[in-house]
C-alpha positions in Angstrom: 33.7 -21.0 0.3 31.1 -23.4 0.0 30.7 -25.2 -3.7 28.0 -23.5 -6.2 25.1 -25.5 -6.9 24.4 -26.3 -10.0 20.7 -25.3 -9.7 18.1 -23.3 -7.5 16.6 -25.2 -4.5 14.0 -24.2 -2.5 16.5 -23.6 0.2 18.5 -21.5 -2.4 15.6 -19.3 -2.5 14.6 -19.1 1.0 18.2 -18.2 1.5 17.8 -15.7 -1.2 14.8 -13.7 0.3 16.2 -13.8 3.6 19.6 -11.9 2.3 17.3 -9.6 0.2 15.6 -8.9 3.3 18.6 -8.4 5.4 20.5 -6.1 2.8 17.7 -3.9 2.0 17.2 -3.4 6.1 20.8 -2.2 6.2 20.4 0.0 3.2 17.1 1.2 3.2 17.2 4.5 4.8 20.2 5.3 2.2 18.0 3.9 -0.6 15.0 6.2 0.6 17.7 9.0 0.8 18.7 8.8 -3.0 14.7 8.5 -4.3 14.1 11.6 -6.5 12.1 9.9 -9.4 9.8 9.5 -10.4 8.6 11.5 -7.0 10.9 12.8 -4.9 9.0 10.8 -1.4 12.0 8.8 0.0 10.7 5.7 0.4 11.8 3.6 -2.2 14.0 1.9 0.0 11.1 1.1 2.5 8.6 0.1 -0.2 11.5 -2.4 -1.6 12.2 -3.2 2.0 8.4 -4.3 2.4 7.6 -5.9 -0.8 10.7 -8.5 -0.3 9.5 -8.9 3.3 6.1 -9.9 1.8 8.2 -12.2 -0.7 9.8 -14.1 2.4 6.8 -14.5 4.5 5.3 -15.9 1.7 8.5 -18.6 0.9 8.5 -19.4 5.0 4.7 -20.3 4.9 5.4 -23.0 2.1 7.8 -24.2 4.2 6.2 -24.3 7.4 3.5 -26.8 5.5 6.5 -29.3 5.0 7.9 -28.8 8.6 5.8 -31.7 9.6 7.2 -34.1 6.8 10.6 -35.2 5.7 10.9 -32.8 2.3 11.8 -29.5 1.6 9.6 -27.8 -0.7 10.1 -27.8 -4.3 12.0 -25.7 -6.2 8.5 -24.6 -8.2 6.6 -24.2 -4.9 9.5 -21.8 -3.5 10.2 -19.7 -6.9 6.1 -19.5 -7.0 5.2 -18.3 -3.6 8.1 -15.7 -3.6 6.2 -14.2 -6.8 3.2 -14.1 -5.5 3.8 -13.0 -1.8 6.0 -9.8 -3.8 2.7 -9.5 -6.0 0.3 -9.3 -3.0 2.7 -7.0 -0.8 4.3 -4.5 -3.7 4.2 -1.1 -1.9 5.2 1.9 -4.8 6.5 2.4 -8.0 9.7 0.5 -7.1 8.1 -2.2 -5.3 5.6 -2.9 -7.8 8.1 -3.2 -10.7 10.0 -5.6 -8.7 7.5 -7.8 -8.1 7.1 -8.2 -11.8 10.9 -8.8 -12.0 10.6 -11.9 -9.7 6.8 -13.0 -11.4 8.7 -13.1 -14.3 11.5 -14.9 -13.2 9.6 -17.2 -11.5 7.9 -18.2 -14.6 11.3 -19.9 -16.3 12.7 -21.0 -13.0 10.0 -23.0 -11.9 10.9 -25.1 -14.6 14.5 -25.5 -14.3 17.0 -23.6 -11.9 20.0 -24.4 -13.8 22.4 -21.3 -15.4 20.5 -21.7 -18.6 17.5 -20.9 -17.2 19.0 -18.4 -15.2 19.5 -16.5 -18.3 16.6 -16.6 -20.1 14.6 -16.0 -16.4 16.7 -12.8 -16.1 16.0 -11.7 -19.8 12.2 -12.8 -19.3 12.0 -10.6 -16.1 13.5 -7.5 -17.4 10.9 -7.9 -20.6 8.0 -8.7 -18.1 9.2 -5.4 -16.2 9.0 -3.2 -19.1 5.7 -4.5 -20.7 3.9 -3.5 -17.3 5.0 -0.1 -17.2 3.1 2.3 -19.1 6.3 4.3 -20.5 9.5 3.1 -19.8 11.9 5.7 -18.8 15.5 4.4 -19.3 17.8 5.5 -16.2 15.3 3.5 -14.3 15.3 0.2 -12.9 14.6 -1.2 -16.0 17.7 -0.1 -17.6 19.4 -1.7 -14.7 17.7 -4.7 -14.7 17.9 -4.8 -19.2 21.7 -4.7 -18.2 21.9 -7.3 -16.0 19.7 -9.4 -18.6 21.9 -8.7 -21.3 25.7 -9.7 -19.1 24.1 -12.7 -18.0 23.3 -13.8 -21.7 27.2 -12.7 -22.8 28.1 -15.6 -20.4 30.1 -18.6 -21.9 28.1 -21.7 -22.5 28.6 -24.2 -19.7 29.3 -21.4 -17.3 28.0 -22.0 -13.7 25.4 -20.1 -12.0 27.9 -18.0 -9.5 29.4 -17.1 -13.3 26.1 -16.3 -14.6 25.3 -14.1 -11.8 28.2 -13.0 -11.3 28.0 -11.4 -14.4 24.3 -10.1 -14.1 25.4 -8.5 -10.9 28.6 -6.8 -12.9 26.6 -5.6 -15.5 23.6 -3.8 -13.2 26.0 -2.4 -11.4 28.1 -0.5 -14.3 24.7 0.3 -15.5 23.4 2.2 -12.2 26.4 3.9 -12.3 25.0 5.3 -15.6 22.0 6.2 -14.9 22.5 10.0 -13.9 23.6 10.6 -17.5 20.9 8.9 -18.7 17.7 10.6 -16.3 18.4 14.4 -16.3 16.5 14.5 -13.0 19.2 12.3 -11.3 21.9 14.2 -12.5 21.0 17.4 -11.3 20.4 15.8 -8.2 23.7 13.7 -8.5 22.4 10.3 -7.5 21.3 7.2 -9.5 18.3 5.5 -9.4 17.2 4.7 -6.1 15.1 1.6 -7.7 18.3 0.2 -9.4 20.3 0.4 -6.5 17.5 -1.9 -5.0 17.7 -4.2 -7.6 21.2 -4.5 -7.7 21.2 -4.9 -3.8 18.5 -7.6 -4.7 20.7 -9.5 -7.0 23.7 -9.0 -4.8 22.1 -11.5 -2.4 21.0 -13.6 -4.9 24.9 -14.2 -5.7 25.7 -14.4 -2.1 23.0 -16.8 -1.4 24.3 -19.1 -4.3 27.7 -18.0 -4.2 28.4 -17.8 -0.2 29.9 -14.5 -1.0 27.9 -10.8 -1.0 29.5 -8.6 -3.5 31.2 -5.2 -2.8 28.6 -2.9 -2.1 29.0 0.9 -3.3 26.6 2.8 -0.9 25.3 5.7 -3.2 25.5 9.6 -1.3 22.6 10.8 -0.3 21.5 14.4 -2.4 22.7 16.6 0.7 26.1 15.6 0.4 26.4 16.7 -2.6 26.8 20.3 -4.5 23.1 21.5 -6.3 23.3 24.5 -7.6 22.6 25.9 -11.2 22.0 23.1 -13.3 22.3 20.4 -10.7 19.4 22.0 -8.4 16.3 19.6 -8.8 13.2 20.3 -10.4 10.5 22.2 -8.5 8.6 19.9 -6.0 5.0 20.8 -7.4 5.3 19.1 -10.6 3.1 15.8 -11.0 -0.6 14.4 -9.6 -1.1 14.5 -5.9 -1.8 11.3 -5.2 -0.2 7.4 -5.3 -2.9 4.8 -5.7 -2.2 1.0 -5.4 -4.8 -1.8 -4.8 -5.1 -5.0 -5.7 -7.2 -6.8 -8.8 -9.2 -9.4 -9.0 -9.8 -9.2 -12.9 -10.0 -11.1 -16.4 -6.7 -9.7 -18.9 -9.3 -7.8 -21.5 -10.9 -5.8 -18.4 -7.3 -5.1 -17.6 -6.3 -3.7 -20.7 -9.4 -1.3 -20.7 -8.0 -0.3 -17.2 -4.6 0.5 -18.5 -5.8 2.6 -21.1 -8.4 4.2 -18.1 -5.5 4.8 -16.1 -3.2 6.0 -18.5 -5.3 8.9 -19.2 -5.8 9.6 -16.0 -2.3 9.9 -14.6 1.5 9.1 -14.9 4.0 6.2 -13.2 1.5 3.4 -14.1 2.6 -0.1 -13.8 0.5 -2.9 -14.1 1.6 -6.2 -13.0 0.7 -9.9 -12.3 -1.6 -12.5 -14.3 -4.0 -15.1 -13.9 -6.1 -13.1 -12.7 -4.7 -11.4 -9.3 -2.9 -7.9 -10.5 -1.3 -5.4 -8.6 -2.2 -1.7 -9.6 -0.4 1.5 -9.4 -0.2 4.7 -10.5 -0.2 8.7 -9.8 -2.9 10.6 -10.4 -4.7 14.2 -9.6 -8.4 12.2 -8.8 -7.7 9.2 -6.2 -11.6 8.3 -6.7 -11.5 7.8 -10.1 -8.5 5.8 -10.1 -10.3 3.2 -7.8 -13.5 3.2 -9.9 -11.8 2.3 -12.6 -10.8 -0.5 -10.9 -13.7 -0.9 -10.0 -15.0 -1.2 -12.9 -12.4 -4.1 -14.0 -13.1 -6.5 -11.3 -13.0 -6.2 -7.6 -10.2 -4.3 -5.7 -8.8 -4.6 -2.5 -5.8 -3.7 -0.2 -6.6 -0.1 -1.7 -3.7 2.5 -0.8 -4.1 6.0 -1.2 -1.1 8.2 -0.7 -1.0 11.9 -0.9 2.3 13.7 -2.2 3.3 16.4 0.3 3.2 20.2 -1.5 6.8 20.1 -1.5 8.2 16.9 -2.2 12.2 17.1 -1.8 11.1 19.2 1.5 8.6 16.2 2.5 11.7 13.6 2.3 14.4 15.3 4.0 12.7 17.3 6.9 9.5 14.8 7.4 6.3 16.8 8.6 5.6 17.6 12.1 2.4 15.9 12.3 0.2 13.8 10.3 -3.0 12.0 10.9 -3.8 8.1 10.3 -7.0 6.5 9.5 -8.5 3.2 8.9 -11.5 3.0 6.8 -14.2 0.9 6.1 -15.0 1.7 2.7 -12.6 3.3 -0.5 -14.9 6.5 -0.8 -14.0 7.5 2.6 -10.6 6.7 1.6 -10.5 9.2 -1.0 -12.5 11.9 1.3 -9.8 11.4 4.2 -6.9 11.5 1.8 -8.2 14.4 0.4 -8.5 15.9 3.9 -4.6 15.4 4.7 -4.6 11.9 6.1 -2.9 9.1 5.4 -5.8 6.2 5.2 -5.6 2.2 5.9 -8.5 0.5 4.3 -10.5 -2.3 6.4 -12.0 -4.5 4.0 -15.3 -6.2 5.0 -14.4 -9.5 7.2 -10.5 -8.6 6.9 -9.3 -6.0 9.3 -5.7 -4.7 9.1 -3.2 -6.0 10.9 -1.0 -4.2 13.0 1.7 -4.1 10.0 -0.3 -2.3 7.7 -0.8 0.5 10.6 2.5 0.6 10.9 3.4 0.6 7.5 1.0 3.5 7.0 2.5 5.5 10.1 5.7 5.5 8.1 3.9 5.8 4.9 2.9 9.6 6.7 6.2 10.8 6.8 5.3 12.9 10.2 7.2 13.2 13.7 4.2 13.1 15.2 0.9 11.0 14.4 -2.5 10.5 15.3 -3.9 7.4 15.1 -7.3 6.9 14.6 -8.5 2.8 14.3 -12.6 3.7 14.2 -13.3 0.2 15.3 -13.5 -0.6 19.4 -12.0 -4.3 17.6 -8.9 -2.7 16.3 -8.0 -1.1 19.6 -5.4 -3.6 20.4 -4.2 -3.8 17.1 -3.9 -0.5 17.2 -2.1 -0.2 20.5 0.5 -2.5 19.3 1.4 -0.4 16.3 1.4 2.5 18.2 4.0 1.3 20.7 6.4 -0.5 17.0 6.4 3.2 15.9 7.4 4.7 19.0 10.2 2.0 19.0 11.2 3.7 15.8 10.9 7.5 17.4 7.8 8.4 16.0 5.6 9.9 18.7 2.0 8.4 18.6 -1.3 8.7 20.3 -4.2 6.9 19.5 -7.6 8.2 20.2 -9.8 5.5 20.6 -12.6 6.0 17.6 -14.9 3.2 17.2 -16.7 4.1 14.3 -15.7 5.7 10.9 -18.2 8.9 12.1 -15.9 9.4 14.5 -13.1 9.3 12.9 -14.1 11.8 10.8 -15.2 14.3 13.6 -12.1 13.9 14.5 -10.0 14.9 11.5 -12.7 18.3 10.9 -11.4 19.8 13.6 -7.4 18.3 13.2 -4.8 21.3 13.5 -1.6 20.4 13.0 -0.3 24.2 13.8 -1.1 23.5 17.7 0.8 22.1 20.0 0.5 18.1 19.4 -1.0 17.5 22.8 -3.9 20.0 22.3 -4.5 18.7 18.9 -4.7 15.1 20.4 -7.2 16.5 23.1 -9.2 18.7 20.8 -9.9 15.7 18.5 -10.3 12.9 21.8 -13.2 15.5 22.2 -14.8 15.5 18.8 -14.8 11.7 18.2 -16.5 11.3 21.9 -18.8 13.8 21.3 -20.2 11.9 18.1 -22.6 9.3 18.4 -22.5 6.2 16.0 -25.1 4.2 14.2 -24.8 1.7 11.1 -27.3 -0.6 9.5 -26.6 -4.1 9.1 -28.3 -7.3 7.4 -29.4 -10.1 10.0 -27.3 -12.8 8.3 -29.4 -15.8 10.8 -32.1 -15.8 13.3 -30.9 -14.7 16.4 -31.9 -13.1 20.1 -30.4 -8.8 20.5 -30.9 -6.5 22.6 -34.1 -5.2 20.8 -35.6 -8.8 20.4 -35.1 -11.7 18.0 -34.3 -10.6 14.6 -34.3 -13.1 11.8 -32.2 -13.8 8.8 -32.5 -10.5 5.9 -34.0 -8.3 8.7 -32.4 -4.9 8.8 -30.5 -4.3 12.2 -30.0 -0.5 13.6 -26.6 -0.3 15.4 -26.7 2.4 18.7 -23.3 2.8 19.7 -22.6 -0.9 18.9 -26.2 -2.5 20.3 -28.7 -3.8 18.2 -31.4 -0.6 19.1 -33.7 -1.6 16.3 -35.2 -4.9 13.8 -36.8 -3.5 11.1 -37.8 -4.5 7.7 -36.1 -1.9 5.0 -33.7 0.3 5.3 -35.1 3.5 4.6 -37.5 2.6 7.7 -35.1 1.6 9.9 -32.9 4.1 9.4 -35.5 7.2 10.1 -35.8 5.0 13.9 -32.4 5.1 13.8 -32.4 8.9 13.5 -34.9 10.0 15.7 -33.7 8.0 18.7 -30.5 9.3 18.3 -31.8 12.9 17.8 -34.2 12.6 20.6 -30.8 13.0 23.0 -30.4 16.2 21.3 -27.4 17.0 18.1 -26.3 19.3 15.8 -25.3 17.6 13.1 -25.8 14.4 11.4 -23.5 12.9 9.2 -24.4 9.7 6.4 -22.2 7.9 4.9 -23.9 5.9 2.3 -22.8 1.9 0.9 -22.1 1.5 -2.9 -25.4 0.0 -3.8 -27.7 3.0 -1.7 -29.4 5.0 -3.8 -29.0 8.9 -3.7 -32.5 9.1 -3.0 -32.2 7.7 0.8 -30.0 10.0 1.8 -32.1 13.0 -0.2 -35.5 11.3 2.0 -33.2 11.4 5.6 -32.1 14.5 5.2 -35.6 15.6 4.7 -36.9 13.5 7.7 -34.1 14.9 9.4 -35.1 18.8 8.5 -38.9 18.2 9.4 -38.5 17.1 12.9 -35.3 19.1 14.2 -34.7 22.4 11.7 -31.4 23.3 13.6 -30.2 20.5 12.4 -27.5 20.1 9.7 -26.9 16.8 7.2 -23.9 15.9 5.7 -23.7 13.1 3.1 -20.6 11.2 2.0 -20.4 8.2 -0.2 -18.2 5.1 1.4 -18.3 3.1 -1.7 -17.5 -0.6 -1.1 -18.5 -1.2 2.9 -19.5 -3.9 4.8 -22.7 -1.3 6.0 -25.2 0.0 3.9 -25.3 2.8 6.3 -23.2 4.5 8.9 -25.0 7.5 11.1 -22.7 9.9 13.3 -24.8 12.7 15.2 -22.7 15.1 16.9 
């Protein structure tokens, strides 16, 4: 066995997050198997799995920038950029807490990596952990990771870091074994805390990685192995809000505090981490769109994630449903509209579309054997293409239909079946999407030559079916051309989706236009909230 250091290097860490990484691949499905609080979704394994995998990606890149010199990075740079990389990619409850763990003990080790500051990082974390959740629950990870605190402290002084964490690893371990007396929920359902047993697996590499030595590992039954009847059934699946909602913050800490107090009335499982001003929200709650405008209102939000609890949650985990629809977005008020619809959604932020990860993530997110994928940008088509064939690696059958706009999309989903056969459905909405034409407004940002002439810089551009069909001067003007050129090929129905900063009155003065020159014709209005476009047109 190879000698203990006597403090955390950068390569200590890189080796750290790689383990962490590695263990939680290997245990994640068992992990996700055990996850019956605080919702019973089985993916805390996968959300653990993820938000370390952001965590490592984020220590590789700050060594990549020394490749080209002589130096590793330094310990500060390492323990930093794991935080952060675990703050910017926390997926869940589980996730989210975790990345507070490591924010918080990356605050004592980028000072020192020694055992002393081993100790007070672990006793700092586990503190950090709690103050971000809304109501602690003991059973939890937090018990797990208090216990693990509290061992490492008992150490002798002088004691190395193996000792130290050692120790740590000792003591979360006897404490997850307690946690189904603790949480009656877990011990009905005779399992301990899935989040714990990710933590622990966490800390287990953290040991080997310093160490050279993983430590026993106790793989935890899954609930179907085990007896549940009388008192050890689980608690109906209908309890709790219908929807997860996690986004990024860009806020000051007193808008924050107003949000957790926002937040707090509005749902359960909040947790609120991070600082200087990047945060990481979640929480569960009945209305997805107020969640977001809270946010919102704090600051800016992005990366927002909507999920929506299946009816029957213990059913949703075990038996995943047959088919599920994703969708990317351009804007979180469509978000809320698709979630509320059935879908799982992937939000495009203006300038920064997904990458083929986040579809995937999402695909899995969906819990489905079947999925339809629809990207609603013709610039996403490849991206979408290559998550489609990843999840069909991993047996989930996909087929993308090709939307190119976010009107499409939701033609699409309107006449989504999921009681037909899976081809049919796929066929049925094909149709629907290419049966809708699209349209959005756009601000010139520069002079320039289009197909309808030169337009120059603040002039309003109407988008045909992804050609510049029209320069006009407002948008209320140049969205009535809009409208009657598409209308003059004949429709049924016309669909706006309006930006955050369009008034109610536009849409109030289209549909009117829209009424005078073709009666048959119906309006729908949605609001899309933060988009790049002031205004997207679908006519089908």
């Amino acid at each position: 066995m190879p000698q203990s250091p006597d403090a955390l290097d950068a390569v200590a860490v890189r080796t750290w997050c790689s383990l962490a990484l590695e263990a939680l691949g290997r245990e994640r499905e068992a992990i996700d198997a055990i996850n019956v609080y605080p919702v019973a979704d089985g993916d805390t394994g996968t959300n653990l799995y993820l938000t370390v995998e952001s965590a490592a990606a984020a220590v590789e890149a700050v060594f990549e920038a020394h490749a080209t010199g002589s130096t590793v990075p330094a310990p500060a740079d390492a323990v930093r950029a794991m935080a952060h990389g675990a703050l910017i990619g926390a997926r869940g409850n589980s996730g989210t807490i975790l990345a507070q763990l490591l924010r918080g003990m990356a605050g004592v080790l980028a000072e020192a990596g020694d055992a002393d500051h081993l100790r007070a990082a672990l006793a700092e974390a586990a503190a950090a952990a709690r103050l971000a959740v809304a109501h602690p629950v003991e059973g939890t990870v937090l018990t797990v990771a208090t216990a693990a605190a509290e061992a490492a402290g008992g150490t002798e002084a002088g004691a190395g870091l193996t000792a130290v964490l050692d120790a740590a690893c000792e003591g979360a371990r006897a404490a997850l074994a307690a946690t189904p007396g603790q949480l009656a929920v877990l011990g009905r359902a005779g399992v301990v805390d899935a989040g714990g047993q990710g933590l622990v697996t966490v800390l287990g590499a953290l040991l080997e990685a310093v160490g050279g030595q993983a430590p026993p590992r106790t793989p935890q039954p899954a609930p179907d192995t085990l007896p549940r009847t009388g008192d050890c059934a689980p608690e109906g699946p209908d309890d709790g809000p219908a929807f997860e909602v996690i986004y990024l913050l860009e806020a000051r800490d007193e808008a924050v505090d107003r949000l957790r107090s926002r937040l707090d009335a509005l749902g359960d499982s909040l947790v609120v981490v991070g600082g200087d001003g990047l945060w990481n929200v979640h929480v569960h709650v009945d209305d997805a769109g107020a969640a977001v405008e809270a946010g919102v209102e704090a600051g800016r939000p992005y990366r927002i994630r909507i999920t929506h609890f299946a009816a029957d949650r213990v059913r949703a985990r075990r038996e995943p449903a047959q088919r599920a629809v994703v969708v990317v977005v351009p804007g979180d008020g469509l978000s809320v509209l698709c979630t509320e619809a059935g879908a799982t959604t992937v939000l495009a932020r203006p300038g920064e579309p997904p990458a083929s990860g986040e579809l995937v993530d999402a695909i899995r997110r969906a819990h489905a054997r079947e999925v339809v994928l629809l990207p609603n940008d013709a610039d996403l088509r490849h991206t979408a293409a290559a998550a489609a064939e990843q999840a069909r690696a991993e047996g989930v059958r996909v087929a993308l239909v090709p939307t190119r706009a976010a009107v499409q999309g939701i033609a699409a989903l309107a006449v989504h079946e999921p009681d037909r056969s899976f081809d049919e459905d796929v066929v049925a909405m094909t149709a629907a999407a290419g049966a809708t034409r699209y349209a959005e407004l756009a601000v010139a940002e520069r002079q320039s030559w289009t197909m309808a002439g030169i337009c120059q810089a603040g002039d309003i551009l109407g988008l045909i079916d992804g050609d510049v069909a029209v320069i006009g001067e407002e948008v209320p003007g140049t969205a009535r051309t809009v409208l009657d050129r598409m209308l003059s090929a004949g429709g049924e129905l016309v669909t706006l989706v309006l930006g955050e900063d369009v008034p109610d009155a536009l849409a109030d003065a289209l549909r009117e236009h829209v009424r005078e020159g073709h009666p048959a014709v119906d309006t729908l209005v949605y609001r899309g909230g933060h988009q790049a476009a002031p205004l997207l047109i679908g006519v089908e």
